[in-house]
C-alpha positions as CSV (number, residue, x, y, z in Angstrom):
1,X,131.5,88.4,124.1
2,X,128.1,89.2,122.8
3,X,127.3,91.1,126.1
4,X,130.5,93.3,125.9
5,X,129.7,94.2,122.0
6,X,126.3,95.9,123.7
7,X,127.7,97.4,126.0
8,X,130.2,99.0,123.9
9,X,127.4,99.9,121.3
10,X,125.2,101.7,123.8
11,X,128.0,103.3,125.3
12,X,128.6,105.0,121.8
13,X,124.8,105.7,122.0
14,X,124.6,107.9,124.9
15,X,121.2,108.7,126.3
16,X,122.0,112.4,127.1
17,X,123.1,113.1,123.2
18,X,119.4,111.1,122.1
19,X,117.6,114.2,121.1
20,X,120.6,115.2,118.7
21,X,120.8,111.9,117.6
22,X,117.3,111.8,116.9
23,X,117.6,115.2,114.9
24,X,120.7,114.0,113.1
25,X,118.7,110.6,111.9
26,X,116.1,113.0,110.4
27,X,118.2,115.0,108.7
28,X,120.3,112.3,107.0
29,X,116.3,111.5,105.9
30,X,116.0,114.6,104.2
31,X,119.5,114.6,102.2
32,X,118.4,110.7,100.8
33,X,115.2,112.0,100.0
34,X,116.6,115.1,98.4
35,X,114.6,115.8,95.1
36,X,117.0,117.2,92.7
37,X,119.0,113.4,93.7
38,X,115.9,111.5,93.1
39,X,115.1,112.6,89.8
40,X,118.6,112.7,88.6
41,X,118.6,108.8,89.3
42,X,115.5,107.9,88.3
43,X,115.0,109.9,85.0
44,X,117.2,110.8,82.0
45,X,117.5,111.5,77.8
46,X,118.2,108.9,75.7
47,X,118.3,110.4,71.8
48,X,115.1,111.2,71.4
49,X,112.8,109.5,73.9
50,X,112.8,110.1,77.9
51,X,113.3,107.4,79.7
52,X,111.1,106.8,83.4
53,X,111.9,104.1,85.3
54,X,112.5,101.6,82.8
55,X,109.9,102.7,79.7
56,X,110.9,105.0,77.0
57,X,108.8,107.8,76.5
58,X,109.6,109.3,72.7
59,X,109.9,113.1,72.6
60,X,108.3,113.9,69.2
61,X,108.5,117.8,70.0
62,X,110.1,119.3,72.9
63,X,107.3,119.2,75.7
64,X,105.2,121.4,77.9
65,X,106.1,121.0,81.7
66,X,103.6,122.1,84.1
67,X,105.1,121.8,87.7
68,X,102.7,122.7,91.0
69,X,103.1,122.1,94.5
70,X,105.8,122.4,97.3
71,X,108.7,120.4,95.1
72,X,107.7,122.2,91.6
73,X,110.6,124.8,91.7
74,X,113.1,122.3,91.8
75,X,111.3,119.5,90.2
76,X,110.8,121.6,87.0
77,X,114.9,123.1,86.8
78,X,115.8,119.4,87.0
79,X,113.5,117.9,84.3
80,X,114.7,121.4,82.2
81,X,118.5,119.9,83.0
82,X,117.7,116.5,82.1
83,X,116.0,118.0,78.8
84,X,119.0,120.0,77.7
85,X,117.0,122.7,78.2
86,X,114.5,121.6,74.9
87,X,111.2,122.5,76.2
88,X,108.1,124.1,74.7
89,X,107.7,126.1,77.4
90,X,105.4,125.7,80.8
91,X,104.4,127.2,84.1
92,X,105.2,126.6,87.3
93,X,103.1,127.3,90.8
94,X,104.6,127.2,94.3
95,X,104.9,128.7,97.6
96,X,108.3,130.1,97.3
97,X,110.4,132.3,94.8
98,X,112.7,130.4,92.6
99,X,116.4,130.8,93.2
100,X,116.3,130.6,89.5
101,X,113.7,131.4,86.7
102,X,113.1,129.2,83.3
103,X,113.0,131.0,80.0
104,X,109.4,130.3,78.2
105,X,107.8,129.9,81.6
106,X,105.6,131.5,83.8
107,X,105.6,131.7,87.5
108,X,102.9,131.8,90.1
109,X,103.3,132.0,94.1
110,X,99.8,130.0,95.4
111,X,98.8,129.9,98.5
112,X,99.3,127.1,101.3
113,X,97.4,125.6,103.4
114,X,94.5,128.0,101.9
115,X,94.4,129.3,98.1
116,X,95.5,132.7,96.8
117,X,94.9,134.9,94.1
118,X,97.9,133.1,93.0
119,X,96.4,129.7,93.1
120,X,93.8,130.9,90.9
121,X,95.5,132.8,88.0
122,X,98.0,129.4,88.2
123,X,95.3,127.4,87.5
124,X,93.8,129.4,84.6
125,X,97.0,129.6,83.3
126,X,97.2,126.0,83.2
127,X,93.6,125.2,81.6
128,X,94.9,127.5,79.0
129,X,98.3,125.9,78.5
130,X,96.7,122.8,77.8
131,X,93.7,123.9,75.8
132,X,93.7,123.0,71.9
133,X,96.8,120.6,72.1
134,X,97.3,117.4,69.1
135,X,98.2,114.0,69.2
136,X,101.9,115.3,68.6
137,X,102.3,117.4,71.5
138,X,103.8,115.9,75.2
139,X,102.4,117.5,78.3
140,X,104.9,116.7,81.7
141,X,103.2,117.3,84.9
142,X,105.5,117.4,87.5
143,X,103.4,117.1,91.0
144,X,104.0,117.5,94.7
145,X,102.4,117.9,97.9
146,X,100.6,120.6,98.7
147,X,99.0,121.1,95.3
148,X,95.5,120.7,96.6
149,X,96.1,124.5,97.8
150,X,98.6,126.0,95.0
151,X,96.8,125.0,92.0
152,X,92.9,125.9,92.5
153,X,90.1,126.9,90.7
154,X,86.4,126.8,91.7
155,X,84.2,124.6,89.0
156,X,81.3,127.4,90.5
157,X,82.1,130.9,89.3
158,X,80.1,132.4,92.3
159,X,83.0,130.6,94.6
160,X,84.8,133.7,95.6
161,X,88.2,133.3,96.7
162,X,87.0,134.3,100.5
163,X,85.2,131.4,100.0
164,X,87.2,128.7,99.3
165,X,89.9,130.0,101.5
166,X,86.7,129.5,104.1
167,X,86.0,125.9,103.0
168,X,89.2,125.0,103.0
169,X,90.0,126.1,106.5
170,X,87.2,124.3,108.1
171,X,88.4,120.7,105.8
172,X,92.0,121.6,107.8
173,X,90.9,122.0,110.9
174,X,88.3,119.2,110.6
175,X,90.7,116.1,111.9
176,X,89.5,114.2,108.8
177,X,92.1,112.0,107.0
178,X,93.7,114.0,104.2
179,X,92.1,111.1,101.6
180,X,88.6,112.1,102.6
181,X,89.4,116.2,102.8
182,X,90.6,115.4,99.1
183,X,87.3,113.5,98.0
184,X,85.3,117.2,99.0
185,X,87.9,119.4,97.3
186,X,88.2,117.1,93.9
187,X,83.9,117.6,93.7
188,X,84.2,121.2,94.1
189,X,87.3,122.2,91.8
190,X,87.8,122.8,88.1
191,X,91.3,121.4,88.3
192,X,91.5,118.5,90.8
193,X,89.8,114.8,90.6
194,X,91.7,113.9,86.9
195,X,89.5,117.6,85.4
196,X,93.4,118.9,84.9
197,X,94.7,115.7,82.9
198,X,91.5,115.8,80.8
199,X,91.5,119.3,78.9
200,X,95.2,117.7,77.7
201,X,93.2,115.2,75.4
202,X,94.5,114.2,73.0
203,X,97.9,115.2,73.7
204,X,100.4,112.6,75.4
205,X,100.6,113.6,79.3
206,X,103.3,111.8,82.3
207,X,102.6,112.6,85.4
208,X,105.6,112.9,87.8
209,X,104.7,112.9,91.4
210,X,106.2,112.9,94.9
211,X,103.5,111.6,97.0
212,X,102.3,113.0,100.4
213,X,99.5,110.3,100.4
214,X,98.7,106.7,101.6
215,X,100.7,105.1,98.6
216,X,98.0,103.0,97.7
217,X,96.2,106.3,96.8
218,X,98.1,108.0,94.3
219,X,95.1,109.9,92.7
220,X,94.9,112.0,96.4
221,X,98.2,113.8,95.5
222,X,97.5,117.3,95.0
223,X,93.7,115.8,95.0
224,X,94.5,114.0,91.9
225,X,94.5,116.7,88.7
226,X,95.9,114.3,86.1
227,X,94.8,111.2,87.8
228,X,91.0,109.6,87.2
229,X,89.4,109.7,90.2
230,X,88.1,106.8,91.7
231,X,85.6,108.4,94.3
232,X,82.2,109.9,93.3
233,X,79.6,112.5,94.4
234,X,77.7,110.0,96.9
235,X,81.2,110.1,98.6
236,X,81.0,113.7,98.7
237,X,78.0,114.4,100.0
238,X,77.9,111.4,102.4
239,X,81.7,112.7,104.1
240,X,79.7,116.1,104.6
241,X,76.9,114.9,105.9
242,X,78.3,112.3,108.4
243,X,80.8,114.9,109.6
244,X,78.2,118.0,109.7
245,X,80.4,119.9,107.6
246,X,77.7,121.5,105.8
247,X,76.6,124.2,108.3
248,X,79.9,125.3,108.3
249,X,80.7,126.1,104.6
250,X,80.4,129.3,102.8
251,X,77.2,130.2,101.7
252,X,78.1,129.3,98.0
253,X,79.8,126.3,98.5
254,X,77.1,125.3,101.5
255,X,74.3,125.4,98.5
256,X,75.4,123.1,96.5
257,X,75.6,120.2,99.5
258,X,72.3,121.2,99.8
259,X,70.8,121.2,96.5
260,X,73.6,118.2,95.4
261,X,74.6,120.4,92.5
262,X,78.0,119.1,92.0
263,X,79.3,117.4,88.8
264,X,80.8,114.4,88.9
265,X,84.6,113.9,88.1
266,X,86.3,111.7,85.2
267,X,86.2,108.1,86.1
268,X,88.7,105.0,85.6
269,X,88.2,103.9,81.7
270,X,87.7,107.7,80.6
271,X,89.2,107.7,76.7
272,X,91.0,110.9,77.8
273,X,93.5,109.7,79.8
274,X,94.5,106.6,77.0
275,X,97.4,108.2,76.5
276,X,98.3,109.0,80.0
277,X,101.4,107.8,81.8
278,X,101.9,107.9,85.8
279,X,105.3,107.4,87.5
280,X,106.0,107.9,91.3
281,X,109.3,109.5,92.0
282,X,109.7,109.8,95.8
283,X,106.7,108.1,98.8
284,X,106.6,108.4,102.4
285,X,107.9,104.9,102.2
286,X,111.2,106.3,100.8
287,X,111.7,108.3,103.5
288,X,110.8,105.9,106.3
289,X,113.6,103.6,105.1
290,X,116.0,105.9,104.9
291,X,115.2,106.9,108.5
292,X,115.9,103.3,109.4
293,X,119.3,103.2,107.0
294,X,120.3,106.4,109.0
295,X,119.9,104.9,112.3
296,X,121.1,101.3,111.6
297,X,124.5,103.8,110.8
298,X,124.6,105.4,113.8
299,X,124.4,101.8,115.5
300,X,120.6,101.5,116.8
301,X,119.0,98.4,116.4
302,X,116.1,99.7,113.5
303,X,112.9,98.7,112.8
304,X,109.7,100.0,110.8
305,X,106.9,100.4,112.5
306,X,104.1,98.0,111.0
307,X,100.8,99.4,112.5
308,X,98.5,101.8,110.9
309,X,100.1,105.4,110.9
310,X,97.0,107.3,109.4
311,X,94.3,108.0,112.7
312,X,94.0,110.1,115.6
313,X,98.0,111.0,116.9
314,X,97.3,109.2,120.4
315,X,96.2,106.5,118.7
316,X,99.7,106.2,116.5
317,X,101.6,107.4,119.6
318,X,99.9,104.6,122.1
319,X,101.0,102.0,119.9
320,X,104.1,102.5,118.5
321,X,105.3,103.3,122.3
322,X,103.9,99.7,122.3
323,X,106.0,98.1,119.7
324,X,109.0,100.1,120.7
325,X,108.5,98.4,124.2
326,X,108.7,94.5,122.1
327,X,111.7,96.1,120.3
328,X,113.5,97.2,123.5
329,X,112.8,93.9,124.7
330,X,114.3,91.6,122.0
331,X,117.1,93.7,122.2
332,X,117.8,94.2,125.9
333,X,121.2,96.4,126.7
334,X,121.2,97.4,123.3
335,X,120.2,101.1,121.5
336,X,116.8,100.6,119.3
337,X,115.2,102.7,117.0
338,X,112.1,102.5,115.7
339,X,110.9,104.6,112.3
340,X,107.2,105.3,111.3
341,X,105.8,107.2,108.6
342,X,102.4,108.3,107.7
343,X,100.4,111.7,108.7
344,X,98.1,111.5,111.9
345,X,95.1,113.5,112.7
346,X,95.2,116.2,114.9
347,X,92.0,118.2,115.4
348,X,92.4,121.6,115.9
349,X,90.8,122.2,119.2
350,X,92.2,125.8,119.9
351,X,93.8,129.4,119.0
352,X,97.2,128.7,119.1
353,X,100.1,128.0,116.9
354,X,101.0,124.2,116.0
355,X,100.4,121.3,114.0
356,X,100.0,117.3,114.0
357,X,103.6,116.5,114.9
358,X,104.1,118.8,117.5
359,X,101.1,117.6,118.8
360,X,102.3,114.1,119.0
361,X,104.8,114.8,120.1
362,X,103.6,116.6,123.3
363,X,101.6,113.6,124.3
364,X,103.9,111.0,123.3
365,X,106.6,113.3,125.7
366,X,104.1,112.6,128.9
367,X,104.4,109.1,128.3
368,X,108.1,108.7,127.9
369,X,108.6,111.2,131.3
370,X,111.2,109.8,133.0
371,X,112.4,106.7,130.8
372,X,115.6,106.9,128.6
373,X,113.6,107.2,125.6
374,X,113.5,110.0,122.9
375,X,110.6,110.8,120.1
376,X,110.8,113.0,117.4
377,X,108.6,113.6,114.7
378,X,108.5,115.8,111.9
379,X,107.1,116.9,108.6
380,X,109.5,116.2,105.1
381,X,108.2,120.1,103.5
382,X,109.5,121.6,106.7
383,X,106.5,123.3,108.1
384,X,104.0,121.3,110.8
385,X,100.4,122.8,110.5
386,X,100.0,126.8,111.3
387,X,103.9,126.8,112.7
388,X,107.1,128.2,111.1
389,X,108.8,124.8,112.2
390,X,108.9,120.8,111.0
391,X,108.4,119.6,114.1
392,X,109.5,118.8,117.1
393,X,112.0,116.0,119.6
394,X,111.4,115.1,123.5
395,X,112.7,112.6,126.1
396,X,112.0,111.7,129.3
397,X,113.6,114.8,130.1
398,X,111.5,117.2,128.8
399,X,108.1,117.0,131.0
400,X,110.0,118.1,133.9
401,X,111.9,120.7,132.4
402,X,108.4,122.2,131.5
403,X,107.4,121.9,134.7
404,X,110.5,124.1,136.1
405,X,109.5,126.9,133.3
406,X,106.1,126.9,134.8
407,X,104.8,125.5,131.5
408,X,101.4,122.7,131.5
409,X,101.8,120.6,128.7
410,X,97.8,120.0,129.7
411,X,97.2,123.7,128.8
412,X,99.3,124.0,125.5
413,X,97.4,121.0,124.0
414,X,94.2,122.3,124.6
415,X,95.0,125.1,123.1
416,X,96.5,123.9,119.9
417,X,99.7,125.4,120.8
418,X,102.7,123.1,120.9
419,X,105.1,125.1,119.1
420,X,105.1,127.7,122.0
421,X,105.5,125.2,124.4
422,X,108.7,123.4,122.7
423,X,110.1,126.9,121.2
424,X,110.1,127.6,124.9
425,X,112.6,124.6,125.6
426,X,114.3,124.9,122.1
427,X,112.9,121.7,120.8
428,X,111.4,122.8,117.6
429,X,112.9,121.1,114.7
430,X,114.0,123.9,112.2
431,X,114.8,123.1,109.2
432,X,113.3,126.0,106.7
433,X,111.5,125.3,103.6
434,X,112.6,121.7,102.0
435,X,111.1,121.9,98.6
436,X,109.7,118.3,99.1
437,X,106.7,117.0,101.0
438,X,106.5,112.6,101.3
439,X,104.3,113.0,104.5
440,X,106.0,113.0,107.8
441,X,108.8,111.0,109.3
442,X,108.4,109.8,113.2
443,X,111.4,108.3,115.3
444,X,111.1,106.2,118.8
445,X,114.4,105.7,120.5
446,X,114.7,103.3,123.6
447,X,118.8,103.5,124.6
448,X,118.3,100.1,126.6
449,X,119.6,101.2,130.0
């Protein structure tokens, strides 16, 4: 009985649809992550008070909203909804043109993955905003991935804008973990490492976040502007040094590694955030189990991933092939899928067009040559690295059909250019801009036959 119940479960599960099944698990990711849902769920009005996840937040005066990164657009129309529409007024700064613009508010476009003008005027628009505020007034920050680049402003005049568009291409480009690329931009910003949540004092602030970070490091989203932050200058100057990024900074941001002329940020205990409040609206943790709720639909056998998803990309690929391999096993003759999350490194090692998950999944493709296995993976803000795609789906398939179109996966990795070589077998993952950013989503099929 047990062996006919497989049989007819993989047979709904056909290996030559895995790729589309793969793509279709992914998407139904994106629509239960979907932001606008999330915060309709999670926050609402109550008479006079907001209430965010459980507490009661009272609205004394209608509040200020400042929204910034890739979610702000729709993360600040849907807190304006939940309001009524009773705001002070506020500013928002993303990458993308609202559908739709606020009354009272101003927009900015910044720049991502390197600052703009934009980022800059959003930022002094901010500092502004928040400058000469009371103990009556309510400041909602509403933050999102990608903030680190959208919101910027040098705490060093003399930092041009060529400058830290400079600095922060060789921290991209480094392979560093985002965590540590965060501890070097929060040291040299007016804005990041809790300096944005300060100049609120003494005003009441929340921070609303969708987090493209490690959960347990919620002060790394955006590099933490509302947050205290918990690393310090020795950090700073010890990830330069150990990495010998020194050399290759700007001139004016070089001298002050040198001279160890940074100030430090606000720290854990600082009087100025008393009356701050943090809540965490959507993680990468969120979007890994709904991977796994989407494919335990479809009639895979699911399981998260449990080993470390933040390193080098062959690292994470080596071993989750690994525990898709004990998966497959406990469940022979059946369809398994298994979901991981996180954001790997991915040093950039040439000229070409890509990013981490295209990357991964070029070398996780060589290893599944030839096996009835499939691998996606994918970033949740719909653009992986330098390309205009989220990423990108193989299976054992796809190393040979390179091979026919006279394409060396060999050569396309060295070069940093993996979206070429999968735009070339229409395996890009295209799903536009999503307006949300929980890190990226990763999925390991093995159809058991």
């Amino acid at each position: 009985m047990g062996t006919r119940t497989e049989s007819a479960q993989t047979a709904s599960l056909p290996y030559t649809s895995g790729k589309q099944l793969a793509a279709h698990i992914f998407l139904e990711t994106m629509t239960a992550i979907e932001v606008r849902h999330a915060m309709l769920a999670k926050l609402r009005r109550e008479g006079g008070a907001l209430v965010v996840g459980g507490v009661s937040l009272p609205l004394l005066r209608p509040p200020y909203l400042i929204a910034f990164g890739k979610a702000a657009n729709r993360m600040a129309w849907t807190l304006h909804e939940i309001l009524s529409g009773q705001v002070a007024g506020g500013l928002v700064v993303s990458p993308a043109e609202p559908s739709k613009r606020l009354e009272a508010f101003r927009y900015f476009l910044g720049g991502h993955p390197y600052p703009n003008a934009g980022s800059f005027d959003g930022a002094e628009a901010a500092l502004q905003l928040l400058s000469g505020l009371t103990t009556d007034d309510f400041v909602i920050f509403l933050v999102s991935g990608g903030g680190s680049a959208l919101l910027e402003k040098p705490a060093d005049p003399d930092i041009t804008l060529s400058d830290l568009i400079e600095f922060n291409r060789v921290l991209v480009g480094c392979g560093l973990p985002i965590e540590q690329i965060n501890v070097l931009r929060k040291h040299l910003s007016a804005v990041k490492g809790g300096r944005l949540g300060a100049r609120a004092h003494p005003a009441r602030t929340l921070t609303v976040f969708i987090s493209d970070v490690p959960d347990h490091l919620p002060s790394m989203v955006a590099s933490g502007p509302t947050m205290p932050d918990e690393s310090t200058l020795e950090e700073c100057y010890a990830i330069a040094e150990q990495n010998k990024l020194g050399a290759r900074f700007p001139t004016s941001v070089r001298k002050h590694f040198v001279d160890r002329t940074l100030t430090e940020t606000p720290k854990p205990g600082d009087e100025r955030f008393t009356n701050a409040r943090y809540y965490c609206l959507l993680s990468n943790r969120d979007a890994v189990e709904a991977a796994k709720a989407a494919a335990e639909k479809l009639g895979f056998v699911s399981e998260i991933d449990s080993n470390f998803w933040d390193t080098d990309f062959r690292q994470v690929a080596d071993a989750s092939l690994a525990s898709l391999e004990t998966l497959a096993q406990a469940h022979p003759g059946q369809a398994v899928c298994l979901t991981v999350g996180g954001e790997v490194t991915c040093p950039v090692t040439g000229p070409g067009t890509g990013g981490r998950n295209q990357a991964f999944v070029l070398y996780a493709a060589e290893k599944i040559a030839g096996r009835k296995r499939v691998v996606l993976s994918a970033g949740t803000d719909g653009r992986d690295g330098s390309s205009p795609t989220s990423g990108a789906v193989a299976d054992g398939h796809t190393i040979s059909r390179a091979r026919v179109l006279s394409l060396d996966p060999a050569q396309y990795m060295a070069g940093s250019d993996s979206y070429h070589f999968f735009r070339s077998l229409g395996d890009t993952l295209d799903t536009g801009f999503t307006e949300n950013n929980v890190r990226d989503v990763r999925l390991f099929l093995d159809f058991g036959q």
